[in-house]
N, C-alpha and C positions, 0 to 999 in steps of 0.2 A: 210292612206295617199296613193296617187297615186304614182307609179313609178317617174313619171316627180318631184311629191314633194319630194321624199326619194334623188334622184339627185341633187335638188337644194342645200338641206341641206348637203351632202356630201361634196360639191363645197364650200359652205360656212367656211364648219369648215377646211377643207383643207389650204385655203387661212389665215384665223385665224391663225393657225399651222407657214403657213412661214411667216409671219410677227413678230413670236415669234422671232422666232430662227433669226431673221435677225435685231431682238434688241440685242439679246445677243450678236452677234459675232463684235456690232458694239462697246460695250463699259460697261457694264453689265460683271455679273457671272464669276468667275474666274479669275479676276483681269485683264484684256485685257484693251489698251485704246488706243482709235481712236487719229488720230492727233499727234502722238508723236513726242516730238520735245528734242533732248539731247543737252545740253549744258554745255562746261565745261570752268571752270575760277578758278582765287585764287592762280594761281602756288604760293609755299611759294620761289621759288626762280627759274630761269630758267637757274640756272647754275646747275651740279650737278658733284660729284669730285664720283671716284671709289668706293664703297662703302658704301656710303651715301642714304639717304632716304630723298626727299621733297613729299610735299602733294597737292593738288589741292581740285580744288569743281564742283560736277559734277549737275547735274540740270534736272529732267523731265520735260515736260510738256506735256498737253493733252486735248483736249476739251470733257474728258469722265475719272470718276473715274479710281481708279487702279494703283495709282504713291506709295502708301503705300508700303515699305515692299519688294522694289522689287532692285536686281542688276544687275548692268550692267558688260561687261566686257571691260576692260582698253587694248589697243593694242597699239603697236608703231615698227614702222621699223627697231627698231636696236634689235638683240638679247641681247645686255647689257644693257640693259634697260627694264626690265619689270613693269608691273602694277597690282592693287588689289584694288578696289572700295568695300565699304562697304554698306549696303543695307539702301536704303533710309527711311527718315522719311515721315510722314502726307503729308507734302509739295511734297513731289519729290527729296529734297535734299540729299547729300551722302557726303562724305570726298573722297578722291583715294588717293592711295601711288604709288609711282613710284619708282625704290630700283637701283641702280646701283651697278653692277657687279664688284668684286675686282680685276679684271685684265684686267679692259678697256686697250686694246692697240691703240687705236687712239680716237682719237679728234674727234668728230662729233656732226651733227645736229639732232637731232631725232624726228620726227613727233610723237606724242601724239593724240588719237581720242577715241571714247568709239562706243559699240555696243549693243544695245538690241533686241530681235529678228529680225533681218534683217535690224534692222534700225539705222544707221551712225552718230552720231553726225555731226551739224548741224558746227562744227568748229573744226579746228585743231592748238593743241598747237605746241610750239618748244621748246625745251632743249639743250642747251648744255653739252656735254658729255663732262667731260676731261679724257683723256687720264690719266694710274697711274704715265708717267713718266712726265707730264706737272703739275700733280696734288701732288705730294710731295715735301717737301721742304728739299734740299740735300747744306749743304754751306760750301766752305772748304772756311776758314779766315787765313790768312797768312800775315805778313809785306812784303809790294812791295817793299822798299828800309831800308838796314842799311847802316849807315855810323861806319866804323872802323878805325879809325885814330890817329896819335902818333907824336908828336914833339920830335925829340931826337936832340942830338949832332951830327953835319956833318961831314959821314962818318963813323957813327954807322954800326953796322951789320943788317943784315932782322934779324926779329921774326915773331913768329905765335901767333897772339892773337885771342881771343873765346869771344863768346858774346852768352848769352844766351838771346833765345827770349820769350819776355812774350805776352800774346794777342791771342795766337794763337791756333783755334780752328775749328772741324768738329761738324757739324748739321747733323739730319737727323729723319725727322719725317713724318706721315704718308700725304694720301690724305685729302688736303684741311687744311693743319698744326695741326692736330691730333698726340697727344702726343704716342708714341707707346709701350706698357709694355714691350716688345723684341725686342727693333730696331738690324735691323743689325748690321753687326762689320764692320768697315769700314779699309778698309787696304790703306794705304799710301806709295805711292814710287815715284824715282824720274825717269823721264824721262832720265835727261843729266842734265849735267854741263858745261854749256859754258864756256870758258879762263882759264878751270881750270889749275893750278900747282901744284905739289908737296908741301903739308905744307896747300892747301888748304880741308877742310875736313866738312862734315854737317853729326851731329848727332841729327839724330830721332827714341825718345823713348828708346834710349840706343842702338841703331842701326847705323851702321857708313857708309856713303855713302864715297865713292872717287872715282876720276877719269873722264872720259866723259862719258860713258858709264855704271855707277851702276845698279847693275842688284838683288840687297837687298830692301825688302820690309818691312813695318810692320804693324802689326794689332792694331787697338783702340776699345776696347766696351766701347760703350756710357751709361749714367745714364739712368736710367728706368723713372727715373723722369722729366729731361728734354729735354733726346735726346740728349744730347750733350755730349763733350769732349774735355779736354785741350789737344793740341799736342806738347809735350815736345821738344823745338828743341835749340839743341846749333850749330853756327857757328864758324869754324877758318879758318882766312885767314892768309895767309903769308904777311906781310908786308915788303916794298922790304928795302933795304938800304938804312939810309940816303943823299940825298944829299948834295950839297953845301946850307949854310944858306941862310933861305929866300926861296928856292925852293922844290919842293915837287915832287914825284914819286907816280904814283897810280898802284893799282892792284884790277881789280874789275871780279869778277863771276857770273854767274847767274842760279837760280837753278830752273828747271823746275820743278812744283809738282803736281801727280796723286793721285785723291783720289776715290777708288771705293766699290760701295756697292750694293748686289744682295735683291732686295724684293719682294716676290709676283711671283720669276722667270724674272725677269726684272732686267739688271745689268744697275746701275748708277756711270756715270762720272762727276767729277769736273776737272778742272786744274787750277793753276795759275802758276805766277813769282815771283821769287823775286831777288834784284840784291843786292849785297855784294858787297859793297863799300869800297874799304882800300884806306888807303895814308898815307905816309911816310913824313915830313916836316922836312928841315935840319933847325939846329939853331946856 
């Protein structure tokens, strides 16, 4: 063969050569695939509370094999929030988990997206993060009003009469009402005593408040079972003297109440009222 023929044939097979290599790289050998297009959908719920775990569905596509068998990675702009995609089937399809962090401290919106070699899913999800102190359910129950009242003879002397209350109860269970095997202890106390006097007196738990200013607290552990607790509380107010029949003297208190519980390094507050209502009636 001539030089000029040994050159043509060179040039030939050369050319053969990159037309090889420029199928492969287009979609071919090693599972690569042209067109890729990610898509995710299915949130099982687009709220998510501290701790918790939802799922999504994440979706290849490609106008060239190679969606078998392969993962993506799950990203999103909040550090309490991360992601885990599990490796696709035949189709391109995959499940992702998205797991929230036990000590979200704020409420936020969190962008959701997936990545595989360079390339961005074609959509971005949202979540709702809740915060651990938005996201537990914390309930102090207390009676807003008793009434304590007595018709005596006009011109009787005051007494102190006690009324114990029933009803009355602390909650406290985890993110998103999740029952907790060691909930906190919750301790209770009282702010103040508004109008209080002498003779007037609130015992909790076997713990004796008086005065405007009580400065005694006490503790409750809750049931492992339901989170909760009865809060044992007896009232005594003074009842003034009777008056003339037919007319009545009141003496009424009101008792501020604190109830707080640390979880997770997160301290929660309750408060309410309640007002103690006496009256005296002459007869």
């Amino acid at each position: 063969m001539t030089t000029t023929g040994w050159r043509i044939l060179l040039l030939a097979l050369m050319v053969a050569a990159t037309g090889v290599l420029a199928g492969c790289g287009a979609g071919g050998g090693g599972g690569g695939a042209s067109s890729l297009t990610i898509t995710l959908s299915g949130l099982s719920s687009t709220t998510i509370q501290p701790g918790q775990t939802i799922t999504g569905s994440v979706k290849l596509s490609a106008s060239a094999a190679g969606l078998n068998d392969v993962q993506v990675t799950i990203k999103t702009d909040a550090a309490e929030l991360t992601g885990t995609a599990g490796r696709t089937d035949a189709l391109g399809n995959a499940i992702f988990n998205l797991s929230a962090a036990t000590n979200a401290s704020l409420s936020k919106t969190v962008n959701v997206w997936a990545e595989l070699d360079g390339v961005r899913s074609s959509n971005t999800l949202q979540v709702s993060l809740n915060s651990v102190a938005e996201s537990v359910t914390f309930n102090l129950s207390v009676t807003d009003a008793i009434p304590v009242e007595r018709t005596v003879d006009a011109g009787s002397g005051a007494a102190v009469q006690g009324v114990v209350l029933t009803g009355s109860s602390i909650e406290f269970k985890g993110p998103g009402g999740v029952i907790l095997p060691n909930p906190p202890p919750v301790t209770i106390s009282i702010d103040r005593i508004d109008n209080w006097m002498a003779g007037d007196l609130v015992t909790v738990n076997g713990v004796a408040f008086a005065a405007t200013s009580p400065t005694q607290s006490t503790t409750l552990a809750l049931s492992n079972v339901t989170n909760k607790a009865d809060i044992p509380i007896i009232v005594e107010i003074l009842l003034p003297p009777a008056p003339a029949a037919g007319s009545s003297t009141p003496n009424t208190y009101a008792i501020y109440w604190r109830a707080t519980a640390t979880y997770n390094g997160v301290t929660y507050t309750r408060t309410a009222v309640t007002s103690v209502n006496g009256k005296t009636t002459g007869k």
